[in-house]
DOMAR-436404 format. One record per residue (C-alpha): residue in three letters; x, y, z negated. Coordinates in pm, whole numbers, padded with zeros to 5 digits, always signed. Layout:
N
AlaXYZ...
This chain:
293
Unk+12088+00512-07369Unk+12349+00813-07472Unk+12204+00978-07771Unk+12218+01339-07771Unk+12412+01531-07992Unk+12257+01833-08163Unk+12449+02085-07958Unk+12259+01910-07660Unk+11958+01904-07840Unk+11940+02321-07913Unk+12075+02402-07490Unk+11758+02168-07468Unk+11516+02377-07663Unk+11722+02677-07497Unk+11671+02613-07161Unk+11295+02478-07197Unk+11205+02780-07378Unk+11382+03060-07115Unk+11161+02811-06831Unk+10838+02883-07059Unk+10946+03269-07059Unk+10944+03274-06702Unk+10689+03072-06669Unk+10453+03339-06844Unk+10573+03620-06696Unk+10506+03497-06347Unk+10160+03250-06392Unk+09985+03585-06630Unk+09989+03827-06358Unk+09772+03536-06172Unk+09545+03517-06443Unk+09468+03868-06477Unk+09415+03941-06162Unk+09160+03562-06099Unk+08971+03694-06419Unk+08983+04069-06322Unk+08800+03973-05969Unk+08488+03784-06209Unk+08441+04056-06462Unk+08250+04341-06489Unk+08429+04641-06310Unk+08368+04842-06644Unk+08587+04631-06845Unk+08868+04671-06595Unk+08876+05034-06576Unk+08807+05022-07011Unk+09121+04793-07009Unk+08939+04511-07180Unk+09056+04216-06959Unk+09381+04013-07117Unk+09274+03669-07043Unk+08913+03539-06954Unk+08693+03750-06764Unk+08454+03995-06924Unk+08080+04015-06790Unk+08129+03778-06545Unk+07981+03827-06192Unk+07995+03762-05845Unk+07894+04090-05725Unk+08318+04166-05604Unk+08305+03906-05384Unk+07941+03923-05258Unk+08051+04309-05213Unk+08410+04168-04996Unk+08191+03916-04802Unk+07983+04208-04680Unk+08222+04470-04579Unk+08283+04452-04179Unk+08602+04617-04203Unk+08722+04298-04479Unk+08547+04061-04261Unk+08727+04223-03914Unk+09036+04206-04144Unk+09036+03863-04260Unk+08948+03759-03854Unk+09274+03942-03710Unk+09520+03826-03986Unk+09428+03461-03945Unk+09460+03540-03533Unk+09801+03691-03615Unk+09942+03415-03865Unk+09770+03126-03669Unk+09890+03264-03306Unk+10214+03391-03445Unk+10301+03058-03570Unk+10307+02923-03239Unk+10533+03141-03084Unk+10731+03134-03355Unk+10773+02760-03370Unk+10811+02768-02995Unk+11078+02993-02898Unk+11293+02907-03251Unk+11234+02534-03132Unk+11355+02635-02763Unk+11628+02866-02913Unk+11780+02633-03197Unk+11796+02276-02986Unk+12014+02354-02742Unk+12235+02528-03009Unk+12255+02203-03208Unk+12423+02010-02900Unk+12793+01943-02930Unk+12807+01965-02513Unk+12642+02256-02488Unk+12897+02509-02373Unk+12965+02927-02505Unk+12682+02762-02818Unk+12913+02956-03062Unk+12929+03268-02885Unk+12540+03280-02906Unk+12507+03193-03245Unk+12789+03449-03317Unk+12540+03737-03126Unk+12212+03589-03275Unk+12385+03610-03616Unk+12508+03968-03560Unk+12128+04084-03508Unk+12087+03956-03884Unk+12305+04283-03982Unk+12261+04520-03763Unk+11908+04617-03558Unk+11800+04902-03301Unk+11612+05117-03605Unk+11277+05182-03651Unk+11285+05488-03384Unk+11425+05272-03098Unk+11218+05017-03166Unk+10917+05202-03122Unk+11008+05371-02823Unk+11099+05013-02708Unk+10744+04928-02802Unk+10577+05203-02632Unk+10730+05186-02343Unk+10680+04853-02267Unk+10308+04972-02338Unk+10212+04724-02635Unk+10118+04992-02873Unk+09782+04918-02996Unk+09790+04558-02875Unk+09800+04217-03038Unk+10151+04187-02891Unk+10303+04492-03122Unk+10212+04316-03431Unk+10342+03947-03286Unk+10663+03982-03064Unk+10906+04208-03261Unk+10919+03904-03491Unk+10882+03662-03250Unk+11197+03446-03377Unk+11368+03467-03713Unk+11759+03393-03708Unk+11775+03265-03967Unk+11523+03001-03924Unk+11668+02904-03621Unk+11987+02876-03791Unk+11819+02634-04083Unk+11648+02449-03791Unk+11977+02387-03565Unk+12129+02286-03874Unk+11819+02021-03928Unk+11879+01934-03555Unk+12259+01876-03627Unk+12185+01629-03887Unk+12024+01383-03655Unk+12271+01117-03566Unk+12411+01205-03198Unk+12394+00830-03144Unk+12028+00848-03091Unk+12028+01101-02822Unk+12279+00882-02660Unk+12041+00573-02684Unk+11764+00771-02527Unk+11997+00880-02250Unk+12106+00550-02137Unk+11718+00419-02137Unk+11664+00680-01957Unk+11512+00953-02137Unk+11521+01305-02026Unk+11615+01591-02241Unk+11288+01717-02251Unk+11128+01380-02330Unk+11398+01306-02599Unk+11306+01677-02782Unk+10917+01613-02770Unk+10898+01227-02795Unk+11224+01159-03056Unk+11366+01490-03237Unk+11031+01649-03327Unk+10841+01391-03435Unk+11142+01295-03691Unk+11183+01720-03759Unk+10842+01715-03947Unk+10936+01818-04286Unk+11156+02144-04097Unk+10863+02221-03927Unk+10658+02188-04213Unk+10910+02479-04385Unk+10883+02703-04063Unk+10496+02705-04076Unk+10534+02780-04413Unk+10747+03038-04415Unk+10641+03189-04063Unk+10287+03164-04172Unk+10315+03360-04487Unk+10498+03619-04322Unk+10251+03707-04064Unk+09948+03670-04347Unk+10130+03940-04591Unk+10287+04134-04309Unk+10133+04523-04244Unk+10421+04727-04170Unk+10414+04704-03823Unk+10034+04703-03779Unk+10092+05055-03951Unk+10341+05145-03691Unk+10212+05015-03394Unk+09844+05013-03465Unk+09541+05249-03426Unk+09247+05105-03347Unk+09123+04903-03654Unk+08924+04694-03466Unk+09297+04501-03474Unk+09422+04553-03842Unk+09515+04333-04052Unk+09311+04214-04376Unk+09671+04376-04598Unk+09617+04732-04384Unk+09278+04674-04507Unk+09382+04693-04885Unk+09643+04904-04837Unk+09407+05141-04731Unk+09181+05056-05010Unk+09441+05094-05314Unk+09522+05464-05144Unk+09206+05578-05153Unk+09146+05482-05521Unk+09507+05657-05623Unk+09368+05931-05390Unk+09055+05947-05595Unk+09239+05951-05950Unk+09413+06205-05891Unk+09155+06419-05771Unk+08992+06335-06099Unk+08648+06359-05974Unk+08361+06321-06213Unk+08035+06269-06004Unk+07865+05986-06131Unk+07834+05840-05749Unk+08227+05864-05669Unk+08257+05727-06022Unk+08043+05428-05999Unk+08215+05369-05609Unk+08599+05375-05788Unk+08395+05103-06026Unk+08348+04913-05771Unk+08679+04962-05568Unk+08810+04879-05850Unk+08622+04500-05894Unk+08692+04446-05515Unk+09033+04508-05521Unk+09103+04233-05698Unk+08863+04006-05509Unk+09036+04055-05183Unk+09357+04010-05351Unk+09234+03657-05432Unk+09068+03627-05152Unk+09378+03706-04920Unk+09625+03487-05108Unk+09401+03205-05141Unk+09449+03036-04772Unk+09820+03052-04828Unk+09769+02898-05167Unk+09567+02609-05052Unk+09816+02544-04738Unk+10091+02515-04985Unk+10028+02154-05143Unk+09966+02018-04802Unk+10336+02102-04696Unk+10518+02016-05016Unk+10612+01730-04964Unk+10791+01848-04654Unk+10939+02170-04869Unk+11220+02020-05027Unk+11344+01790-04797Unk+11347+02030-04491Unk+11480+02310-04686Unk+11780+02096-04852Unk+11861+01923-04530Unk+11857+02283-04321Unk+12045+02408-04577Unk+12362+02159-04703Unk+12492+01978-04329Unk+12684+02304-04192
């Protein structure tokens, strides 16, 4: 064992205590805002929460649990991310395969075009107009097939493909497996930990996403749960500036103000729990998308 030296000993104590640093500043925020959603809305607005709720309660979430609109919310966005998923995985699948065979002639040139969409788009005017006339405004589809595919995660997954000896493929061939029956039967079963990353990182996208719900959406019937709180945290600004005193706007920015935090948890908390299930997936797929070019 090579003893350290003292030089090696203070980067040591450096390094660990920059990690702690970091550490803080990105695990408090999570703490406020878990304790904020159990305490007494009064101590928020007061300022009294730092650590451990303060007159704890369930009445935030009982109040989340009961509100249609949070409840429509929470239905649409798990529609979206669950639905969108699929067609992500689907058409990136269908996109990046052929794209990762060596035989597969003018591949380059399409990756060179699906590459230069990464840079430049159409705008946010053309894109609507694109939208509405191909009359998906106010529909499901307006929230799920502008990001249909992500180039860059078909890039990470043809480079995951890539990395698959070419001597398999072969072997398949010449017992007779089709292309099709090599890409479901062989390559995806042994692409697991990529697809593991694509769920992961399609899936949070469509659960966080709003933006184009706010474009392309009217009806809220098909909002998203985030529209939902968006909507929510504008009204309260709205409110404080007005700088209302009735006691019955006061006591509803009281509770606004418990339930904000409530849905927060409760709208990050699916992605939170999916997380540990893909882990051990994360890392692999990630560094072997990322380092065979």
């Amino acid at each position: 064992m090579v003893k350290e030296s003292f030089g090696d000993r203070l980067f040591g104590v450096f390094v660990y205590g920059i990690l702690s640093i970091v550490a803080i500043i990105v695990i408090y925020p999570l703490i406020y805002v878990l304790s904020a959603s159990f305490s007494d809305p009064s101590a928020i607005l007061k300022g009294e929460i730092w650590l451990f709720p303060k007159g704890f309660t369930f009445d935030s979430y009982i109040k989340v649990f009961q509100n249609d609109k949070i409840l429509i919310g929470y239905r649409n966005t798990i529609f979206y991310t669950v639905f969108g998923v699929i067609i992500n995985l689907l058409l990136s699948i269908m996109i990046a395969y052929p794209l990762s065979r060596r035989d597969f002639a003018g591949r380059s040139l399409i990756t060179i075009f699906l590459v230069f969409t990464m840079f430049f788009s159409g705008g946010m005017i053309p894109t609507y107009l694109l939208i509405k006339d191909l009359g998906m405004l106010n529909t499901i589809w307006a929230v799920i097939i502008p990001g249909a595919v992500s180039v860059y995660n078909v890039i990470i997954i043809r480079t995951f493909f890539q990395s698959i000896p070419e001597e398999l493929r072969e072997s398949a061939e010449i017992d007779g497996c089709t292309t099709m029956q090599y890409l479901i039967k062989i390559l995806l079963p042994l692409s697991k930990p990529i697809i593991a990353v694509m769920v992961l990182f399609y899936g949070v996208g469509h659960w966080n996403a709003f933006f184009d719900a706010l474009i392309y959406l009217t009806d809220q019937s098909k909002f998203p749960l985030q529209l939902f709180l968006r909507d929510m945290l504008i009204k309260e600004d709205m409110s404080d500036m007005a700088q209302v005193t009735d006691d019955t706007v006061a006591r509803y920015l009281m509770q606004i103000e418990g339930i904000k935090y409530s849905v927060v948890i409760v709208a990050s908390l699916p992605m939170l729990i999916l997380y540990p299930f893909l882990q051990k997936y994360f890392v692999k797929g990630v560094m072997i998308g990322a380092l065979k070019g």
